[in-house]
VOVO-121569 format. One record per residue (C-alpha): residue number from 1; residue in one letter; chain; z, y, x. Coordinates in Angstrom, 1 decimal, padded with zeros to 4 digits. Last residue first. Layout:
+-----+---+---+--------+--------+--------+
!   k ! r ! c !     up !  north !   east !
+-----+---+---+--------+--------+--------+
! NUM ! A ! A !      Z !      Y !      X !
...
+-----+---+---+--------+--------+--------+
***
This chain:
+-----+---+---+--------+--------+--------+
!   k ! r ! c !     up !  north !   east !
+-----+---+---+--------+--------+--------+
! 336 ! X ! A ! -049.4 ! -005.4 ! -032.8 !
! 335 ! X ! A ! -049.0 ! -007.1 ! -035.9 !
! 334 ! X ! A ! -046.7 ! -010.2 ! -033.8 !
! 333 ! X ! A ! -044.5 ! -007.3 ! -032.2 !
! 332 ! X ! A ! -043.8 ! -005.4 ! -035.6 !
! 331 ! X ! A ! -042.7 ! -008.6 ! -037.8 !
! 330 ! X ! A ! -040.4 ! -009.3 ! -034.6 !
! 329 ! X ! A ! -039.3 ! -005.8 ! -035.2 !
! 328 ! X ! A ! -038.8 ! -005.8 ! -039.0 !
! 327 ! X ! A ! -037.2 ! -009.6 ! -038.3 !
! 326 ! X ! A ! -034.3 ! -008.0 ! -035.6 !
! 325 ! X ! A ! -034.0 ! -005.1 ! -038.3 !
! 324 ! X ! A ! -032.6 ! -007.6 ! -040.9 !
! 323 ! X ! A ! -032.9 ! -006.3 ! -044.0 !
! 322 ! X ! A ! -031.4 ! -002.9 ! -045.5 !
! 321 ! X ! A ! -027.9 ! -001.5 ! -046.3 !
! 320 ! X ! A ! -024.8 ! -000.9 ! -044.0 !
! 319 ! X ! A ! -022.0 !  000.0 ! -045.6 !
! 318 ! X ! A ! -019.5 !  002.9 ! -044.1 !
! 317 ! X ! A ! -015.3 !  002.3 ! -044.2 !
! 316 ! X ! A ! -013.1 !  004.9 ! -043.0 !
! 315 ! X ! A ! -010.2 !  003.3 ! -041.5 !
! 314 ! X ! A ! -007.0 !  002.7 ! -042.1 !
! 313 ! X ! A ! -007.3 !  001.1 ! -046.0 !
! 312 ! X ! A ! -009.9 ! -001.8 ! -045.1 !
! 311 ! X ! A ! -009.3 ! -002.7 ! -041.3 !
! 310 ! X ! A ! -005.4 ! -002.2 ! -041.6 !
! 309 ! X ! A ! -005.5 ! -004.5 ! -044.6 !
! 308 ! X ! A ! -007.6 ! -007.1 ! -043.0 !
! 307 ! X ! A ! -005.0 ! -006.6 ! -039.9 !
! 306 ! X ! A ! -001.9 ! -007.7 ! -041.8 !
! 305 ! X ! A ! -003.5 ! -009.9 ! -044.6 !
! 304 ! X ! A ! -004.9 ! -012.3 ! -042.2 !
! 303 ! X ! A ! -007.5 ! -012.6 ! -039.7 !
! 302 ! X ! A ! -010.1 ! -014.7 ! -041.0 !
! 301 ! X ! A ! -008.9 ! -015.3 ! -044.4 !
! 300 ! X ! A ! -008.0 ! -011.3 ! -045.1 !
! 299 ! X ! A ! -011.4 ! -010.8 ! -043.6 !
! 298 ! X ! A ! -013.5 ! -012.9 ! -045.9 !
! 297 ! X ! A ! -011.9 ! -011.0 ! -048.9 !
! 296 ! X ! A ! -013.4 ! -007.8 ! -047.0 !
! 295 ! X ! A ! -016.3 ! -009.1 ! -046.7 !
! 294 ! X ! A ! -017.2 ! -010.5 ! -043.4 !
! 293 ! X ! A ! -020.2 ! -009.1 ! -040.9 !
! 292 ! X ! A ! -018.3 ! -006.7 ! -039.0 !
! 291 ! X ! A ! -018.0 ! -004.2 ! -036.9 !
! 290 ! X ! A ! -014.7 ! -001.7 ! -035.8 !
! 289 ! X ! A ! -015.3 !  001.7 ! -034.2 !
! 288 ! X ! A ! -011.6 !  003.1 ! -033.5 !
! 287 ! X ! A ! -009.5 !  006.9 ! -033.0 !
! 286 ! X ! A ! -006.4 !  007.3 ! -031.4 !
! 285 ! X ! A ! -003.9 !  008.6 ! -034.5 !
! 284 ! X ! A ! -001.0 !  007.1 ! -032.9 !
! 283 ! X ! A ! -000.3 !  005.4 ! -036.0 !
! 282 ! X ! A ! -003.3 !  003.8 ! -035.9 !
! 281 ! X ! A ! -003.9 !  003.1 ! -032.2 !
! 280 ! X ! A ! -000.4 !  001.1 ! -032.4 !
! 279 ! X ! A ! -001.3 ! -000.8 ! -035.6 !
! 278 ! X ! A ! -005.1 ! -002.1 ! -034.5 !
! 277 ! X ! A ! -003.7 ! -003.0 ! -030.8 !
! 276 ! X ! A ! -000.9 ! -005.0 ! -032.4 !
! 275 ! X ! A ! -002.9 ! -006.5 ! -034.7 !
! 274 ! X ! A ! -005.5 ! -007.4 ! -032.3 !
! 273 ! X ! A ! -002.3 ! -009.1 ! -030.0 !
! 272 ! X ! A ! -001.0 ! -011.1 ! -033.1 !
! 271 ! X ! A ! -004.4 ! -012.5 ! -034.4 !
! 270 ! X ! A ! -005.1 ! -013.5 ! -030.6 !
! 269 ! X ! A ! -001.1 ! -015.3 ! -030.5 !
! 268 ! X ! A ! -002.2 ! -016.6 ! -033.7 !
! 267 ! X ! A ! -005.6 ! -017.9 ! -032.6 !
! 266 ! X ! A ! -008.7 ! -016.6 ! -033.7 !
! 265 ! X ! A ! -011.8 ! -018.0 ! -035.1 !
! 264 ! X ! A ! -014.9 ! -016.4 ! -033.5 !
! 263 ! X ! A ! -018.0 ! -013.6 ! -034.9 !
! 262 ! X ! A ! -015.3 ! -012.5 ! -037.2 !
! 261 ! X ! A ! -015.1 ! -009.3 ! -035.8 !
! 260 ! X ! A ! -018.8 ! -008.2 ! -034.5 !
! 259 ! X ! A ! -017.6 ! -005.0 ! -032.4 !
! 258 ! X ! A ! -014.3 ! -003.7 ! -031.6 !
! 257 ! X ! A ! -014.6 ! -000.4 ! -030.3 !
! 256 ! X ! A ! -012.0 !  001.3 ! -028.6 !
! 255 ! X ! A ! -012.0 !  005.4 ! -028.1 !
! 254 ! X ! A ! -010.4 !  007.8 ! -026.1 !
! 253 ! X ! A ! -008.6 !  005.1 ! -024.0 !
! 252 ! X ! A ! -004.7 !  005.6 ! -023.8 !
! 251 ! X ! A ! -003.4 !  002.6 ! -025.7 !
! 250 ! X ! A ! -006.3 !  000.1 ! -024.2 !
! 249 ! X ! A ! -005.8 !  001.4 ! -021.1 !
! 248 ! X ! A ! -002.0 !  000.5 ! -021.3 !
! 247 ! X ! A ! -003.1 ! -003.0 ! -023.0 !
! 246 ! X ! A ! -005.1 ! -003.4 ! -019.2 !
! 245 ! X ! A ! -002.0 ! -002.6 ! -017.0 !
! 244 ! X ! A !  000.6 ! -004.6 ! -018.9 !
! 243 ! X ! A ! -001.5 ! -007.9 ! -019.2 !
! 242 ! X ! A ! -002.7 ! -007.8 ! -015.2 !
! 241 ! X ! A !  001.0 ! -007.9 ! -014.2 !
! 240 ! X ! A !  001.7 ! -010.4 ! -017.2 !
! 239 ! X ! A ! -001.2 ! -013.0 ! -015.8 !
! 238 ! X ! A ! -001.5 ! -015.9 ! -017.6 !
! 237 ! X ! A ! -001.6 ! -014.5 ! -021.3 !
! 236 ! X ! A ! -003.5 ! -011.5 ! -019.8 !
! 235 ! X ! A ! -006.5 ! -013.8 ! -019.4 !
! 234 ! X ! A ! -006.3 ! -015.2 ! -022.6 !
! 233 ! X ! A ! -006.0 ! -012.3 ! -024.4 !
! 232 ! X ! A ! -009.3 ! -010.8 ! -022.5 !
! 231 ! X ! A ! -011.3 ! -013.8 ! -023.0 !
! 230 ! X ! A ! -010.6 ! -012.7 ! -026.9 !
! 229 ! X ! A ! -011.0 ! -009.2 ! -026.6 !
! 228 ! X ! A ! -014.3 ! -010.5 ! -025.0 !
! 227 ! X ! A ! -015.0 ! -013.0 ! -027.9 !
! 226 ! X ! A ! -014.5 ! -010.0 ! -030.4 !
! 225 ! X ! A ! -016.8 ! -008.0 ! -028.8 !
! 224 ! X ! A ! -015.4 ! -005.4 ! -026.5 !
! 223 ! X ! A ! -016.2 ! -001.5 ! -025.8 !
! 222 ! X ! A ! -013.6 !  000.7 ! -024.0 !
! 221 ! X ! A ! -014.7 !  004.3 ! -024.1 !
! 220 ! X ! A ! -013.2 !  006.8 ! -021.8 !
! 219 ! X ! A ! -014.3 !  010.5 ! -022.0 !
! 218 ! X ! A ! -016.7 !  012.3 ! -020.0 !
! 217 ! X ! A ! -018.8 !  014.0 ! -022.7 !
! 216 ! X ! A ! -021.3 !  011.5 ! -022.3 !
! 215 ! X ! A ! -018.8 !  009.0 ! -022.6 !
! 214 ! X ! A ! -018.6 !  009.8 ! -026.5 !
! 213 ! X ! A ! -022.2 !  009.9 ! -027.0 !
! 212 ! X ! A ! -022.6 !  006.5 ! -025.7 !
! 211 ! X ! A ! -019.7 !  004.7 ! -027.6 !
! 210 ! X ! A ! -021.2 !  006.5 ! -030.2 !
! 209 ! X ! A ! -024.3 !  004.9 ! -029.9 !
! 208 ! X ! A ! -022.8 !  002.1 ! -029.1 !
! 207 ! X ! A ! -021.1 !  001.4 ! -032.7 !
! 206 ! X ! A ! -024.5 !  002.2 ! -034.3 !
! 205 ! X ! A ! -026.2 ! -000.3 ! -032.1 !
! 204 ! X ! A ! -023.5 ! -002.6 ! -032.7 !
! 203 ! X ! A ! -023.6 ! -002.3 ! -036.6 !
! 202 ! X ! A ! -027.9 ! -002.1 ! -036.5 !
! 201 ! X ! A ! -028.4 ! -004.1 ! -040.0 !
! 200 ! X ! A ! -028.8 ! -007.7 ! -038.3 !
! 199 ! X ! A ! -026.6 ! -009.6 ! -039.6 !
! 198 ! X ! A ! -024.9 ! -008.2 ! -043.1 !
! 197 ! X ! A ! -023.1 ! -005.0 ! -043.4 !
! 196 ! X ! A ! -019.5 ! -003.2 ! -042.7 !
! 195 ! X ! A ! -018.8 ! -000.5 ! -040.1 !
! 194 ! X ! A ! -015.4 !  000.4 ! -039.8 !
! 193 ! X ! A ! -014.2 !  004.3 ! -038.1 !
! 192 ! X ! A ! -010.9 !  005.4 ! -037.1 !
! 191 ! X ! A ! -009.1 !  008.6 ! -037.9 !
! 190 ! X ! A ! -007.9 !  011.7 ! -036.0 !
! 189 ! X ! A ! -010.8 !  012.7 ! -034.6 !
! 188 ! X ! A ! -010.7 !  016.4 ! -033.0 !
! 187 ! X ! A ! -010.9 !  015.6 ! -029.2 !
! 186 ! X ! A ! -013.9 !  017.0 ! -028.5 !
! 185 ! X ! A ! -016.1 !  014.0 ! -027.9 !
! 184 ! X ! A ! -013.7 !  011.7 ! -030.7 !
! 183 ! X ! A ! -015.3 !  014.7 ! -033.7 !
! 182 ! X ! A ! -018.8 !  014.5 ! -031.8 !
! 181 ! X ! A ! -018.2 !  010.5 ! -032.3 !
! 180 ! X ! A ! -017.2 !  010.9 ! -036.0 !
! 179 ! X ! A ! -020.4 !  013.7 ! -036.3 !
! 178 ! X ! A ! -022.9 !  011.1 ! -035.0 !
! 177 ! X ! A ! -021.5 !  008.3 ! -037.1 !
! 176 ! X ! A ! -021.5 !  010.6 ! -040.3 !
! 175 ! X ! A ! -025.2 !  011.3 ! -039.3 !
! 174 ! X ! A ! -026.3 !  007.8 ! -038.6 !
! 173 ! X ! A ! -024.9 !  006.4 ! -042.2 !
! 172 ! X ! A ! -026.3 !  009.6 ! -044.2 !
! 171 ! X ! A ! -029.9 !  008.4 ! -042.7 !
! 170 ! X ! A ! -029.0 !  005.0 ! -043.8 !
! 169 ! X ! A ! -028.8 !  005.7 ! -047.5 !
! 168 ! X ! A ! -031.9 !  008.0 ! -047.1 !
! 167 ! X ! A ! -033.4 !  005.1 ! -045.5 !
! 166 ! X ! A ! -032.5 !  002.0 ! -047.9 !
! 165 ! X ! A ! -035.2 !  002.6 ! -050.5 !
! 164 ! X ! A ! -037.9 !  002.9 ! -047.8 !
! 163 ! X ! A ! -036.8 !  000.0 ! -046.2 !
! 162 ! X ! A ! -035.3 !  000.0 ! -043.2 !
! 161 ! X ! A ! -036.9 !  000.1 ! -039.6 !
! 160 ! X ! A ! -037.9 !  003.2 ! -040.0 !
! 159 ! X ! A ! -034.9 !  004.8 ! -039.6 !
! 158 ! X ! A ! -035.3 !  004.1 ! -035.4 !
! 157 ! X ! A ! -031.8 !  005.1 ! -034.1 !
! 156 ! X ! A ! -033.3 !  005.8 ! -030.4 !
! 155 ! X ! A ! -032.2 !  009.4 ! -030.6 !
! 154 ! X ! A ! -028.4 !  008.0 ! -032.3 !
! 153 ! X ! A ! -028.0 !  006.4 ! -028.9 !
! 152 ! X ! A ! -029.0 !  002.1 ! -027.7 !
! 151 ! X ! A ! -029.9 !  002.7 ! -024.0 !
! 150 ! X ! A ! -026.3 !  001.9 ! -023.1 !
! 149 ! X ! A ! -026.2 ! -000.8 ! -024.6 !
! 148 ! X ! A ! -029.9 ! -002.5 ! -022.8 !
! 147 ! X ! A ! -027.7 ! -002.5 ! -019.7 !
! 146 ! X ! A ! -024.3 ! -001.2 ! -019.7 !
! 145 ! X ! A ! -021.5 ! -000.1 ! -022.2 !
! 144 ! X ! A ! -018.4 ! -002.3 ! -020.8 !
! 143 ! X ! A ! -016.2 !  001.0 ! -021.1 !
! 142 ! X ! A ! -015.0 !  001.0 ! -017.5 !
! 141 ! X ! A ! -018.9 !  000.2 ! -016.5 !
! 140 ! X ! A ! -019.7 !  003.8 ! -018.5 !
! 139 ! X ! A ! -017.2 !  005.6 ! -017.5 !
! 138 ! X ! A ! -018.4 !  004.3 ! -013.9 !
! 137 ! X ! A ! -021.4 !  005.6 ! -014.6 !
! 136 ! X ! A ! -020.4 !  008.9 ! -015.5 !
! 135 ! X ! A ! -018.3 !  009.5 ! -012.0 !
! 134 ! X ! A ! -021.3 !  008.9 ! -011.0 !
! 133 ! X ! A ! -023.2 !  011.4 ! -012.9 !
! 132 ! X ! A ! -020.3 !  014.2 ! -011.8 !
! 131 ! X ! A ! -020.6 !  012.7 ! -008.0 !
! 130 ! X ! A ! -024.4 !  013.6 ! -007.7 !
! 129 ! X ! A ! -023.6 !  017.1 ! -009.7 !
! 128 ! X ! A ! -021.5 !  018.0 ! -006.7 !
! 127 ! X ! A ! -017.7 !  018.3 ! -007.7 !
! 126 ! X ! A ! -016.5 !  021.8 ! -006.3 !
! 125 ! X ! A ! -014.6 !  023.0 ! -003.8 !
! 124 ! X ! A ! -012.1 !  026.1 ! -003.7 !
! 123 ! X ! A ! -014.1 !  029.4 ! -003.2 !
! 122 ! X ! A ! -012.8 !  030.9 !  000.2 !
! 121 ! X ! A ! -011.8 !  034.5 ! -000.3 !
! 120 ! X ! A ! -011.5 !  036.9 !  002.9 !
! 119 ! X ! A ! -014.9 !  038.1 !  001.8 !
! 118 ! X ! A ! -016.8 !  035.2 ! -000.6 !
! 117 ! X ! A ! -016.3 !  032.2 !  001.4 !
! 116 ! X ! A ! -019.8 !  030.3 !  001.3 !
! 115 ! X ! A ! -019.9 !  027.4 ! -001.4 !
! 114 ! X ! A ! -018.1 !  024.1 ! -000.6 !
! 113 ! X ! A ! -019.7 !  021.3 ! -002.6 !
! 112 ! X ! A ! -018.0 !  018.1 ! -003.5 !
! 111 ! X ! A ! -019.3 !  014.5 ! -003.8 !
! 110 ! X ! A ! -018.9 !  013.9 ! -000.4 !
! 109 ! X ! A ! -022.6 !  012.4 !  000.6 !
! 108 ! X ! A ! -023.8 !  015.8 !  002.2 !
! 107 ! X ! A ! -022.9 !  017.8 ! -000.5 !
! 106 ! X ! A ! -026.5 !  019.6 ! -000.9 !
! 105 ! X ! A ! -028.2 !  016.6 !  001.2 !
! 104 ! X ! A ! -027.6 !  013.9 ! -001.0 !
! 103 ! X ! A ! -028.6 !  010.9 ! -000.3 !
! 102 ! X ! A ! -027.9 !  012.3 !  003.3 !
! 101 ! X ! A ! -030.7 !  011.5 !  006.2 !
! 100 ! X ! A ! -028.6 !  012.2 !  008.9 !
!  99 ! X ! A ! -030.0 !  014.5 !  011.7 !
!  98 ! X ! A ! -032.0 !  013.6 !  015.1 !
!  97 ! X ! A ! -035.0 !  012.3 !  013.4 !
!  96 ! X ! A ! -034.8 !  015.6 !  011.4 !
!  95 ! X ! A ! -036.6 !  017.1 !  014.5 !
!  94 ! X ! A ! -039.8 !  015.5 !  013.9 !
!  93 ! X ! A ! -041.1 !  014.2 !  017.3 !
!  92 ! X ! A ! -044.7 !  014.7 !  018.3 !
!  91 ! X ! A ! -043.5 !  014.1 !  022.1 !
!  90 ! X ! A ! -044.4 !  017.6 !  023.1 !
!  89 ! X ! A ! -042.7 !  019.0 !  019.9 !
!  88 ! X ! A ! -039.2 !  017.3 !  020.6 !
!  87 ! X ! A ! -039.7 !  018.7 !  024.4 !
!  86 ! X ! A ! -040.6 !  022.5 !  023.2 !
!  85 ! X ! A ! -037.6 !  022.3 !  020.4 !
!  84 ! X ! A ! -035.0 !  021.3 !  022.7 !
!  83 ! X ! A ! -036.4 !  023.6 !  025.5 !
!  82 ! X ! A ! -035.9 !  026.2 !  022.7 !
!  81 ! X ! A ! -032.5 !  024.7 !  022.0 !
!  80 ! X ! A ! -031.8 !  025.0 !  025.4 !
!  79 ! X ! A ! -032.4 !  028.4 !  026.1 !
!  78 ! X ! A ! -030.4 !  029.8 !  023.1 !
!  77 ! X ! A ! -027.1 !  027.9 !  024.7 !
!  76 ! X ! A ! -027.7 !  029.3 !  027.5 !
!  75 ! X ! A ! -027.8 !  032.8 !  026.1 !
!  74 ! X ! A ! -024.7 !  032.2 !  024.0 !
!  73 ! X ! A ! -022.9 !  030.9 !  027.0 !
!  72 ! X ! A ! -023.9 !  034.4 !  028.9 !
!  71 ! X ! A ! -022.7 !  036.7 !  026.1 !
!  70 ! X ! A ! -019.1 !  034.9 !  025.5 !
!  69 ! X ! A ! -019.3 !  034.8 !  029.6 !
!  68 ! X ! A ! -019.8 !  032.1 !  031.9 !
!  67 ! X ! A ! -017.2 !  030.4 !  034.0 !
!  66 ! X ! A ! -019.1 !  026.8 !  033.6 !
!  65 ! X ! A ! -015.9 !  024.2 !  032.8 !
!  64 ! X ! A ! -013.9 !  027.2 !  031.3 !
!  63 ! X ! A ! -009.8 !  028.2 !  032.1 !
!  62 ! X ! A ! -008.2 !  029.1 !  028.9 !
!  61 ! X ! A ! -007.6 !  032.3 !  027.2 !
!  60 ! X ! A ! -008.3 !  030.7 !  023.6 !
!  59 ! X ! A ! -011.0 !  032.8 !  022.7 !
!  58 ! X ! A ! -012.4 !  031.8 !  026.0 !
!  57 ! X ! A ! -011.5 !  028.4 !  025.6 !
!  56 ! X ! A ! -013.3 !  028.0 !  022.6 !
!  55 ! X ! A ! -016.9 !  029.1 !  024.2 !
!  54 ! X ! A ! -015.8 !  027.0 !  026.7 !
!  53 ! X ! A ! -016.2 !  023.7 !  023.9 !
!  52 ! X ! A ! -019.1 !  025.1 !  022.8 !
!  51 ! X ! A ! -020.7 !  025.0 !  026.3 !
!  50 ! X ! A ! -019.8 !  021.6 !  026.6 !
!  49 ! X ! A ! -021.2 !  020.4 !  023.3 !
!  48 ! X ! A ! -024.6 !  022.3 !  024.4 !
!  47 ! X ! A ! -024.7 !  020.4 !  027.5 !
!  46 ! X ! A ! -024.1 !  017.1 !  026.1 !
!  45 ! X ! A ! -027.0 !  017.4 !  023.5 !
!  44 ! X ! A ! -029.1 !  018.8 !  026.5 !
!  43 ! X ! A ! -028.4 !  016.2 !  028.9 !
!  42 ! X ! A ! -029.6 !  013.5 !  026.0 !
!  41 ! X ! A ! -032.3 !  015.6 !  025.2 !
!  40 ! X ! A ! -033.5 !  015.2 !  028.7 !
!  39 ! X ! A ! -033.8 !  011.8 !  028.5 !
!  38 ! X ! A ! -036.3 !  011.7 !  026.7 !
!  37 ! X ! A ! -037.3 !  007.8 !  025.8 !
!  36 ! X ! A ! -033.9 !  006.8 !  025.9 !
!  35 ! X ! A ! -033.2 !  009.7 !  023.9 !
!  34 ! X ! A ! -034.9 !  009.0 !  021.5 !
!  33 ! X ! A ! -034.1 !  005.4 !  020.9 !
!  32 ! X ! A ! -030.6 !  006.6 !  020.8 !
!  31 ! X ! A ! -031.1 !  009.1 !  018.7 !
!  30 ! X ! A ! -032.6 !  006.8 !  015.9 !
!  29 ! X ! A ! -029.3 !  004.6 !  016.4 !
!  28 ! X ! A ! -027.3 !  007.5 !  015.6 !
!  27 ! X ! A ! -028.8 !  008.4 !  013.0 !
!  26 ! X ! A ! -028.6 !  004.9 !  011.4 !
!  25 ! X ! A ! -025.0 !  005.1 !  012.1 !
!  24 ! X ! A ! -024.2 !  008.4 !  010.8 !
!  23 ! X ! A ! -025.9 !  006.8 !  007.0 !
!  22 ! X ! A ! -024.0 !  003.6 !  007.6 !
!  21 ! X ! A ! -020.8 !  005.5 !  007.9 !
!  20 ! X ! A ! -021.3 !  008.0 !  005.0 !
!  19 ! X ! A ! -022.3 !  005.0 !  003.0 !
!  18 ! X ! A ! -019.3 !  003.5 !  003.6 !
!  17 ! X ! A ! -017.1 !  006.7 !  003.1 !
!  16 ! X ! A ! -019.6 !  007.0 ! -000.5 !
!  15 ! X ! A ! -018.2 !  003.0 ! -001.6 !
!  14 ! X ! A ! -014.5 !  003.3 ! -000.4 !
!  13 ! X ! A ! -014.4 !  006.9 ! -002.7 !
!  12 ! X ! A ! -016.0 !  005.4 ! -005.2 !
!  11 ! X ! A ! -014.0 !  002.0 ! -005.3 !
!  10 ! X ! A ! -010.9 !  004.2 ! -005.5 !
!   9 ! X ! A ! -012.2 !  005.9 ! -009.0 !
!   8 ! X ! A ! -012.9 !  002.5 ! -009.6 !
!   7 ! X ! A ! -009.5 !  001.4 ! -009.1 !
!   6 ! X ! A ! -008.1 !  004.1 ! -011.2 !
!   5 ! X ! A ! -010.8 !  004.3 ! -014.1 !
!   4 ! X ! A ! -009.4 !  000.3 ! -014.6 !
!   3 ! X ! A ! -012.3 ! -001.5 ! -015.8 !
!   2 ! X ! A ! -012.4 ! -003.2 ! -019.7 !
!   1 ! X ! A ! -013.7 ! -006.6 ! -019.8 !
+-----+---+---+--------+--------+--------+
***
């Protein structure tokens, strides 16, 4: 079932304050156990928070706790670190006990990366790389593309797994597949996209593939089988709140795919609600992967004249030729 990019958008940022939290607190907890070993470094940490806090008041013409100068503060300061250092060293203590242990250290567990202000200039933020492949993942659990589907991409498309007679056929089949989901990556695809074959012939894994490709350029994907859109229907029919919201992602997403239609009869209501889908994203020009096993005279019975003719005359149709890959690789396994 399609995830809204909004709430988890919001689940990241709950999810990296947690960790933020647990990450301080484990540090804290190690410098507790320190410090109640060494005391010392306990005086020290509060020592040099003090003298920070004078050093503020200076520039701020205030009264100070010690009445030191700028230059005697900093002096201090220095001499306490080194008796830091001497006392961490004596006890065989590795100074990043006292610091957090971030995930990632270069962003510190925000996600974005403030580089050094250039003059007067400060450079605004920006995302970390470890919040960019996040961000990525949850493309990925929005569109439904997880597990063994998301490791199924046009470089895993094994041709030889046809027959030879089929490959060149099928070759032609991966490359127009590859371009259509370079064409949805950039923005360019206008038109929508039906995969037709027997069992077994690599439809879904084609259809993920560009699912793949497509969210590797950072755009959403919504990926269903036909039972799923199905569940999904019935869930909405109960809930008109949760209906609205999740048929809005469904008009906005980059790209739906709609794989294995006519793996489940279909109610009227469920004819009603794929038809609308189909006809809005259509005429809106937002592109679709379709699969299926039916013929097209199969698909008028399953779904009707309405959506079969949508299926055959709005999209561009590609045939799927060979024998079942599932028996090529069983076949494969058992010679091994």
């Amino acid at each position: 079932m399609m995830l809204s990019l909004s709430a988890l958008a919001s689940e990241r940022v709950r999810r990296r304050e947690a960790r933020i939290r647990q990450l301080e607190r484990e540090r804290d907890e190690r410098e507790a156990a320190i410090f109640a070993r060494i005391p010392r470094l306990a005086e020290i940490k509060e020592l040099q928070s003090e003298i920070g806090l004078d050093v503020a008041r200076l520039y701020l013409h205030r009264p100070t706790r010690f009445g030191k100068s700028f230059e005697e503060l900093k002096e201090w300061s220095l001499q306490l670190s080194r008796e830091r250092e001497e006392l961490l060293r004596r006890h065989g203590i590795d100074p990043y006990e006292l610091e957090v242990h971030w995930d990632c250290p270069r962003c510190q567990n925000t996600g974005w990366v403030r580089e050094p202000a250039d003059g007067d200039t400060a450079a605004p933020p920006r995302k970390c790389a470890c919040l960019v492949q996040e961000e990525i993942d949850d493309l990925y659990r929005a569109a439904g593309l997880t597990g063994p589907l998301r490791e199924q991409t046009f470089e895993h498309f094994d041709i030889t797994v046809y027959p030879p007679e089929c490959r060149k056929h099928m070759e032609g089949v991966r490359d127009y597949c590859r371009r259509f989901a370079d064409a949805v990556a950039s923005g360019d695809a206008r038109s929508s996209l039906l995969l037709q074959g027997a069992v077994g012939l690599g439809k879904t894994f084609l259809a993920c593939a560009i699912g793949n490709r497509v969210i590797a350029a950072g755009k959403t994907v919504g990926y269903f089988t036909l039972p799923e859109f199905v569940e999904l229907v019935r869930a909405e029919k109960l809930d008109e709140e949760f209906r609205s919201s999740t048929m809005q992602q469904l008009l906005d997403a980059d790209l739906i795919i709609l794989d294995d239609l006519g793996a489940e009869k279909v109610t009227e209501f469920v004819a009603q609600e794929l038809f609308n889908l189909i006809n809005l994203r259509l005429n809106r020009q937002l592109p679709m992967v379709a699969s299926t096993n039916l013929r097209p005279s199969e698909l008028e019975d399953v779904y009707g004249e309405r959506i079969a003719s949508r299926l055959l005359f709005g999209f561009e149709a590609l045939t799927l030729q060979g024998e079942d890959v599932r028996k090529v690789l069983r076949l494969r396994s058992s010679e091994a």
